[in-house]
Rosetta silent file (secondary structure, phi, psi, omega in degrees, C-alpha in Angstrom):
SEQUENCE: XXXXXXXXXXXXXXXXXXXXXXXXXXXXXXXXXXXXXXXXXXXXXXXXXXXXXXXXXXXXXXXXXXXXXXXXXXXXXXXXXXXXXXXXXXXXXXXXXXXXXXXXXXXXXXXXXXXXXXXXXXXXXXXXXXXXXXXXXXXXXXXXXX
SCORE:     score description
SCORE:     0.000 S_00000001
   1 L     0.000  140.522 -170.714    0.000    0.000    0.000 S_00000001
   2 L   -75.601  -20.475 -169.167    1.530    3.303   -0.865 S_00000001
   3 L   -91.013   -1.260   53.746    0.952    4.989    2.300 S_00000001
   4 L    10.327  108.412 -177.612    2.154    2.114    4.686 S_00000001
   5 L   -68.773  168.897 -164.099    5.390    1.711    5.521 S_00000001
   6 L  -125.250  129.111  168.254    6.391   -2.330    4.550 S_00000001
   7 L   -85.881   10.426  155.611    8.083   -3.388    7.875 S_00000001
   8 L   -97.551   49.388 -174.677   10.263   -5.572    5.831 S_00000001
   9 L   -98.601  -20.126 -161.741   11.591   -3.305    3.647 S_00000001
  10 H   -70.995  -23.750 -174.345   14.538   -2.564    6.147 S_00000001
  11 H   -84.943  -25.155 -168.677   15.443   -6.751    6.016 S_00000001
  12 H   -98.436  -43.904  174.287   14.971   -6.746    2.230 S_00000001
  13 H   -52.746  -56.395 -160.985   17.189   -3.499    2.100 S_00000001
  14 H   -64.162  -66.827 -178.526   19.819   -5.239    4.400 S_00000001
  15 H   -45.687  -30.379  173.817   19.747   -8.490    2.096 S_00000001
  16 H   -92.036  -10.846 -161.537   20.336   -6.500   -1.297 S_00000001
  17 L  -110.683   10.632 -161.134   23.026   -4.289    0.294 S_00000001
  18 L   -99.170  153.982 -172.146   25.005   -7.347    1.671 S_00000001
  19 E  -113.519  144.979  172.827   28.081   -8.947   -0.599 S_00000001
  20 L    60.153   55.838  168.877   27.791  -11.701   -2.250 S_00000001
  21 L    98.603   25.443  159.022   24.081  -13.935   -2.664 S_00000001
  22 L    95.924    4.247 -168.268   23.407  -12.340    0.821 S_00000001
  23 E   -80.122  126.361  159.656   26.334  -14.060    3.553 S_00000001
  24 L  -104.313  153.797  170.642   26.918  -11.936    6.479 S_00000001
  25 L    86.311   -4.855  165.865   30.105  -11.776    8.234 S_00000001
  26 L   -80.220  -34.000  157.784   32.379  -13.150    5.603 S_00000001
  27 L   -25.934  107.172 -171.893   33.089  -10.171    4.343 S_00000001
  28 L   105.206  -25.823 -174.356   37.382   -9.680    4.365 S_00000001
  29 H   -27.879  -58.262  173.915   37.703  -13.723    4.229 S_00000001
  30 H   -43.990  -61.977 -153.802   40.003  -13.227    0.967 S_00000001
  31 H   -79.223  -20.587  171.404   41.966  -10.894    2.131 S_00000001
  32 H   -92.354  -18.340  178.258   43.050  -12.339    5.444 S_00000001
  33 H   -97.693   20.948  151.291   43.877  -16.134    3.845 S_00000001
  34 H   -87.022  -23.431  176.612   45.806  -14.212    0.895 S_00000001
  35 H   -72.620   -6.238 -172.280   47.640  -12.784    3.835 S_00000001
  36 H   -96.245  -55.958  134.566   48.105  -15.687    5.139 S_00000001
  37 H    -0.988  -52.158 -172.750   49.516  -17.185    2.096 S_00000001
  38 L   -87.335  -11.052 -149.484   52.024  -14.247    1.770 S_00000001
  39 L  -116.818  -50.767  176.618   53.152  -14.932    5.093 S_00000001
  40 H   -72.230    6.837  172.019   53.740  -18.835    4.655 S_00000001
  41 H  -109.962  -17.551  163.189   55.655  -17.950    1.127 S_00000001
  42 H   -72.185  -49.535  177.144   57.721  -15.352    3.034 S_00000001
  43 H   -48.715  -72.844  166.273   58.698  -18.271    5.508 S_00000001
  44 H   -41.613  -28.271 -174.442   59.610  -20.488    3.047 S_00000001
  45 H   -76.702  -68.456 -179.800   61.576  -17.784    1.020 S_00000001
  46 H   -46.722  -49.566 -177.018   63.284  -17.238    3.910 S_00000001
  47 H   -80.166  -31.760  124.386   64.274  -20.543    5.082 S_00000001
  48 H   -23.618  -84.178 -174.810   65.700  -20.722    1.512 S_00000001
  49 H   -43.779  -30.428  172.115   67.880  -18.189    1.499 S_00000001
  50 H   -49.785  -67.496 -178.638   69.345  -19.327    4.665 S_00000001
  51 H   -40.822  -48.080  151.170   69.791  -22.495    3.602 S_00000001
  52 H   -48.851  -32.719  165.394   71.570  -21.437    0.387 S_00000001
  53 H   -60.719  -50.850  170.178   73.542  -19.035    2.356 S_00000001
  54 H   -80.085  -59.212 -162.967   75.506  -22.147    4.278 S_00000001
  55 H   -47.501 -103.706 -130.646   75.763  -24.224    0.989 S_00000001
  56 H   -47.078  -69.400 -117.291   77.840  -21.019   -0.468 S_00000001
  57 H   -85.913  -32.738  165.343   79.635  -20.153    3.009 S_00000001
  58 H   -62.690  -13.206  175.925   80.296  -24.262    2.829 S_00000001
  59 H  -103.516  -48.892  170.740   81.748  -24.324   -0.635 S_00000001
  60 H   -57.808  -46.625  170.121   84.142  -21.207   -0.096 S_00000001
  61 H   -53.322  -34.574  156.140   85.456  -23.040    2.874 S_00000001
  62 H   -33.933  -62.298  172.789   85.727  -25.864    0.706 S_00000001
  63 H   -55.763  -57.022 -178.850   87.584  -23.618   -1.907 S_00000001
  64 H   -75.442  -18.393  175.240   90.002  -22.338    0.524 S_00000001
  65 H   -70.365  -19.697 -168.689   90.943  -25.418    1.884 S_00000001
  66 H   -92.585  -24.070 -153.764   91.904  -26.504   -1.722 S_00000001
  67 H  -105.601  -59.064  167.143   93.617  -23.436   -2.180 S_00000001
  68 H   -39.349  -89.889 -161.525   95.876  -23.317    1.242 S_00000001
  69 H   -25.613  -47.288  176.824   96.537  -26.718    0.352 S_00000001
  70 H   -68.417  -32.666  165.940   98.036  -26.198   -3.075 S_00000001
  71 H   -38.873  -69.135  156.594   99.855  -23.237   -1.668 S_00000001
  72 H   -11.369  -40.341 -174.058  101.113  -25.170    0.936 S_00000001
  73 H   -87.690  -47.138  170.379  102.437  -27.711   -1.418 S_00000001
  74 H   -59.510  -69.556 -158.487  104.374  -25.094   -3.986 S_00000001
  75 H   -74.910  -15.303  149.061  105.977  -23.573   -1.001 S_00000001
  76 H   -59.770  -78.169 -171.531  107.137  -27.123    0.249 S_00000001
  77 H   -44.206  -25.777 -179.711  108.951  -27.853   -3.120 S_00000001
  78 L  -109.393 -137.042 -158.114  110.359  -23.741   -2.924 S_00000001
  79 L   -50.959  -24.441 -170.677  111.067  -22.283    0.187 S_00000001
  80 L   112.046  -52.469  147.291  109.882  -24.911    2.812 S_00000001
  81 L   -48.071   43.984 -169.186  107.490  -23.145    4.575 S_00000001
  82 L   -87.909    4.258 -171.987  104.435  -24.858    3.545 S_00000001
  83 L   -97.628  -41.329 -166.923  102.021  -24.330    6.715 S_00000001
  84 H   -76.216  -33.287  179.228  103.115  -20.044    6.758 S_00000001
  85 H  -109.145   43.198  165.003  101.699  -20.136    2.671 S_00000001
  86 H  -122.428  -12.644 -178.393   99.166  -22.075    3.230 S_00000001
  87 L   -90.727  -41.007  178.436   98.209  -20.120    6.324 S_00000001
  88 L   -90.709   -6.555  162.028   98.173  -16.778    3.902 S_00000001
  89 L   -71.557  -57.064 -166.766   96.148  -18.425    1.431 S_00000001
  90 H   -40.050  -61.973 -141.983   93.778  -19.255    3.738 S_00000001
  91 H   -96.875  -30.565  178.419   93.135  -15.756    5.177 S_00000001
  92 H   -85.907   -9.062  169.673   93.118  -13.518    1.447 S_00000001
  93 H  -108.253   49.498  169.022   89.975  -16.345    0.718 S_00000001
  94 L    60.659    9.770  173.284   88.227  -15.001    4.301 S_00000001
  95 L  -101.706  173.490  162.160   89.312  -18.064    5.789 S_00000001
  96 E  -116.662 -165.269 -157.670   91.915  -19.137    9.039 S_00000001
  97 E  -116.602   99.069  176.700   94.090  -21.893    8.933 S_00000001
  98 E   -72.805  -34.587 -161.474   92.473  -24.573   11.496 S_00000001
  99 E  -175.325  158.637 -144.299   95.500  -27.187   11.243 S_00000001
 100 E  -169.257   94.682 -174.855   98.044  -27.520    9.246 S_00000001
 101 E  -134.159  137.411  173.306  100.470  -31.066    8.500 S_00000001
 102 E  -103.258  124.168 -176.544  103.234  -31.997    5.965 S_00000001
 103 E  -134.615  112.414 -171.019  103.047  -35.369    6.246 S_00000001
 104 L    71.777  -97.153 -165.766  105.970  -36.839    3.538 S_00000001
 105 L  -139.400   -3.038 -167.707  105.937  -34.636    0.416 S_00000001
 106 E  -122.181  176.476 -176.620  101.952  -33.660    0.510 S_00000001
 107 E  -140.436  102.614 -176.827  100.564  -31.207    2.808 S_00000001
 108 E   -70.989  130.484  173.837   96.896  -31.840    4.874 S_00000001
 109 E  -121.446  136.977  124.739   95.189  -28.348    5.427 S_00000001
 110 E  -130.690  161.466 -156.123   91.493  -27.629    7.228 S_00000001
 111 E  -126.134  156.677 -172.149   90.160  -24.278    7.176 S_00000001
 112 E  -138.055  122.277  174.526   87.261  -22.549    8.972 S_00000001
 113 E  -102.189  131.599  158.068   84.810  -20.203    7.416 S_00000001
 114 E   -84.498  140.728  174.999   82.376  -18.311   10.082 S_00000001
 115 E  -106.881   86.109  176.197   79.011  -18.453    9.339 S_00000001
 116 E   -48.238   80.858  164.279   76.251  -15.543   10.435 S_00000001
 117 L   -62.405  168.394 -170.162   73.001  -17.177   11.013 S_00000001
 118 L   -66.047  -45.870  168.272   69.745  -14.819   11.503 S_00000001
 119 L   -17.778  -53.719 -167.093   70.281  -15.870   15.385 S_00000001
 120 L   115.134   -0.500 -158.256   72.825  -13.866   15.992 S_00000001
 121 L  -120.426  159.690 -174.652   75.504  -17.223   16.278 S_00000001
 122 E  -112.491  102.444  174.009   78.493  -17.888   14.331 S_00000001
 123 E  -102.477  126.444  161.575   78.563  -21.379   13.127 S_00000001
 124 E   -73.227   95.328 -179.844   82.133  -22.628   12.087 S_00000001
 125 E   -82.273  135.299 -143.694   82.200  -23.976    8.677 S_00000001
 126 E  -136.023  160.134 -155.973   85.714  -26.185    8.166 S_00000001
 127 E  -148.449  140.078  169.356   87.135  -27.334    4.161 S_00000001
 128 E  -135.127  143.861 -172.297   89.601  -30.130    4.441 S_00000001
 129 E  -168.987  145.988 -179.372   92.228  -30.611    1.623 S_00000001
 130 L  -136.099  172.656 -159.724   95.337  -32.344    1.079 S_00000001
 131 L  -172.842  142.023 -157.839   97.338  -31.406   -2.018 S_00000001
 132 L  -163.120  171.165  151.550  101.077  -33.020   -3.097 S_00000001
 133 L   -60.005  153.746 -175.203  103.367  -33.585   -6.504 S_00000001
 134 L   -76.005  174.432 -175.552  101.238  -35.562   -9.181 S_00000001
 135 L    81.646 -157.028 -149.502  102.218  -39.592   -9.296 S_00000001
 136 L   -90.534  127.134 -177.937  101.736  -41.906   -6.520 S_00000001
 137 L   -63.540  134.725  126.558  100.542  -39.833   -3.464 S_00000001
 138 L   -29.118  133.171 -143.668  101.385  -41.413    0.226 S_00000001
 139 L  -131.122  141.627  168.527   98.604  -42.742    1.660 S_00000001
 140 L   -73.647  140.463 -172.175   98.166  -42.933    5.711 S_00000001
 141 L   108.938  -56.395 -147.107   99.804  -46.411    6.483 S_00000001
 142 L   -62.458  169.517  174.800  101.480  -46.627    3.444 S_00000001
 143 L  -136.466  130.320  162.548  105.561  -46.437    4.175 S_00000001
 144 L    63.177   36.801  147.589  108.254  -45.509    1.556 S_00000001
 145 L    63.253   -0.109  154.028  105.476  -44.973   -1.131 S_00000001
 146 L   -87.391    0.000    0.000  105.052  -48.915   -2.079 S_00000001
């Protein structure tokens, strides 16, 4: 009737003004499990990079221990002194010189990289490397190279 207010119009009003086939309270739903989503891909991202971060900091220690060592080995065959250039190798590839052995004609190196974790802690990452003249190498045990 035109003169009569329709006491549902305010529930029929409510129902057209409402998002989506009329659902209350749902409203934002999207937007907090894309955030949530973003948050757990951000985790994961993270916990990558770390993780990738010790492989590399684990291969340059690797690398310098390879590197000391061969030093180590030229400066046996020259000067003698195979622990002091193998010690100086170490330290121009960010590494120190853990140990250090001439055992025969070859020369056993391992090396220590430090490692920042997100912690705040320094984890010591160590490269082992032995390095000699080519032909047959001395073996622990072996004696006199037979």
């Amino acid at each position: 009737m035109p003169g009569r207010p329709d006491r549902h119009a305010d529930r029929h009003a409510d129902r057209r003004g409402s998002r989506r086939g009329g659902r209350r309270g749902e409203g934002g739903f999207a937007t907090v499990a894309a955030l949530g989503m973003v948050m757990v891909l951000a985790t994961v991202a993270l916990a990558v990079a770390v993780g990738a971060a010790l492989v590399v900091d684990h291969r340059r220690a690797q690398a310098a221990a390879d590197l000391a060592a061969l030093a180590g080995a030229t400066a046996l065959g020259r000067t003698g002194d195979a622990c002091g250039a193998a010690a100086t190798t170490a330290a121009a590839n960010a590494a120190r010189l853990a140990s250090c052995e001439v055992i025969g004609r070859d020369v056993r190196v391992e090396v220590v990289v430090d490692h920042d974790s997100l912690a705040g802690r320094v984890a010591e990452l160590r490269g082992t490397a032995r390095a000699g003249p080519a032909g047959r190498a001395e073996r622990p045990g072996q004696v006199g190279g037979a």
